[in-house]
C-alpha positions as CSV (number, residue, x, y, z in Angstrom):
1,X,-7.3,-7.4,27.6
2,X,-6.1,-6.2,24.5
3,X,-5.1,-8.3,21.3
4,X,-2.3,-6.6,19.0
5,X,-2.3,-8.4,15.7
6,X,1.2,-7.6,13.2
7,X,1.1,-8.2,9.7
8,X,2.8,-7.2,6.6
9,X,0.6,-5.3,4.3
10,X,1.8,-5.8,0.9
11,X,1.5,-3.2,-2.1
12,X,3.2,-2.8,-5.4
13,X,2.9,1.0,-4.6
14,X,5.6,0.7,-2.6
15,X,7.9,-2.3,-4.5
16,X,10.2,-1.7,-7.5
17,X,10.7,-4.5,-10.0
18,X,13.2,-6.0,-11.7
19,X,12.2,-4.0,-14.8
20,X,11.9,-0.4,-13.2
21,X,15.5,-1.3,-11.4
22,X,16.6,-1.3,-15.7
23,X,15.2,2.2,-16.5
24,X,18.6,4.5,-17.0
25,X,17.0,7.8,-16.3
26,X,20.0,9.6,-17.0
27,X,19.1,8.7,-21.3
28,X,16.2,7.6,-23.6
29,X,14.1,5.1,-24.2
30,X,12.9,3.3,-27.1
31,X,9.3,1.8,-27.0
32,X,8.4,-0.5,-29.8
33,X,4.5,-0.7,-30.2
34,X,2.9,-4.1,-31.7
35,X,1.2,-1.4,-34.3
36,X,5.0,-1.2,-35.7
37,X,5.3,2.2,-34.1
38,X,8.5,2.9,-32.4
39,X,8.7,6.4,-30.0
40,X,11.7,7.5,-27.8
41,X,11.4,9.6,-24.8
42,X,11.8,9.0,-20.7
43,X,10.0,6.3,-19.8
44,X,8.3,5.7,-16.6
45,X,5.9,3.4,-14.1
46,X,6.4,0.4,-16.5
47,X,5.1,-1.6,-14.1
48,X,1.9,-0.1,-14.2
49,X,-1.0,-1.1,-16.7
50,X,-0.5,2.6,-18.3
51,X,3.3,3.6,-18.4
52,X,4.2,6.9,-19.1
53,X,6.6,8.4,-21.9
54,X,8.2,11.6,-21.3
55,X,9.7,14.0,-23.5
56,X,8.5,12.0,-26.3
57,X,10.0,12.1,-30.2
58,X,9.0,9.9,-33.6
59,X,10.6,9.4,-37.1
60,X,8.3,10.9,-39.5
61,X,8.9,9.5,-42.4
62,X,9.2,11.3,-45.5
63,X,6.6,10.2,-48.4
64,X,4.9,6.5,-49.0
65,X,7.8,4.0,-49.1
66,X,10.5,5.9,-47.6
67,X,13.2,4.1,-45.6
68,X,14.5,7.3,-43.6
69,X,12.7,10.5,-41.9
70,X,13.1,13.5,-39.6
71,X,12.7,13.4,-35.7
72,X,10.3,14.9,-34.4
73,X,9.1,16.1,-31.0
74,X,5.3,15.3,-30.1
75,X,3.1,18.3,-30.3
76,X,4.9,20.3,-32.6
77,X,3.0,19.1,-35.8
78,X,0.4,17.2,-35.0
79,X,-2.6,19.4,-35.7
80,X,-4.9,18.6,-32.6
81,X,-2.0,19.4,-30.2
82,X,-0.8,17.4,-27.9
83,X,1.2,17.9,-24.8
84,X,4.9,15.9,-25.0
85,X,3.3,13.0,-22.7
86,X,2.3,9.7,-23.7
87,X,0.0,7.1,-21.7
88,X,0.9,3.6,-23.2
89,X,-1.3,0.9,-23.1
90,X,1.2,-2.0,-21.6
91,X,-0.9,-4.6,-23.4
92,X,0.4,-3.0,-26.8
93,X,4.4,-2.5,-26.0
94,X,6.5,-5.6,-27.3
95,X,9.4,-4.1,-25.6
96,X,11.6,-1.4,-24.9
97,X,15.2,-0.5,-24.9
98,X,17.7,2.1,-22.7
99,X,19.6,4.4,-25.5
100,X,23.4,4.6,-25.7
101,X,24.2,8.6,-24.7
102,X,26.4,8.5,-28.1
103,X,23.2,7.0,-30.3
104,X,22.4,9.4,-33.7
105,X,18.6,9.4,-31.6
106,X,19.8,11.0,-28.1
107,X,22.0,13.0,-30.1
108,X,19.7,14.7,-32.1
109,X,17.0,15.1,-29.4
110,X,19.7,16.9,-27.9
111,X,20.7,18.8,-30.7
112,X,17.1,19.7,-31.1
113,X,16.2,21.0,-27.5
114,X,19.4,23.1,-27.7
115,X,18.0,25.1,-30.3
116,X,14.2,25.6,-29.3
């Protein structure tokens, strides 16, 4: 005689959240770091320990003091060279934000893949 035991197996692999559900993929995302870092790109796998950021720009300010700076796209300057991907420590992001399609930010990214 044969026993057949059911049971739900249950994995987050296989569950979206809440906050993944509030990821617009069709824009950008803002990330605010608790180092006062801010970087905008397409965020992914929030709910994981190490989310991923996409497509990833920064301000770079212009001189000691300055209150305004140039976008720029990760990997471009940077002189060790690395590829437009970020792995984000969630521990260190205080939160994050979906970007209007008619923000100066999106609009410049834009602006700037168009001419690469």
């Amino acid at each position: 005689m044969a026993i057949i035991l059911g049971f739900k197996v249950y994995s987050p692999f296989f569950e979206i959240s809440d906050e993944e559900e509030r990821i617009d993929s069709a824009t950008y995302q803002a990330i605010f770091l608790g180092n006062d870092q801010i970087y905008f790109g397409k965020l992914k796998n929030i709910d994981s320990q190490y989310p991923i950021l996409d497509e990833v720009y920064y301000i770079r300010l212009e001189g000691e003091g300055a209150t305004s700076g140039q976008l720029v796209k990760l990997g471009e300057t940077e002189p060790h060279g690395p590829q437009n991907q970020m792995i984000l420590n969630r521990d260190h992001i205080l939160f994050w934000e979906n970007l209007r399609n008619d923000s100066r930010i999106v609009q410049t990214i834009r602006s700037l893949k168009l001419n690469q």
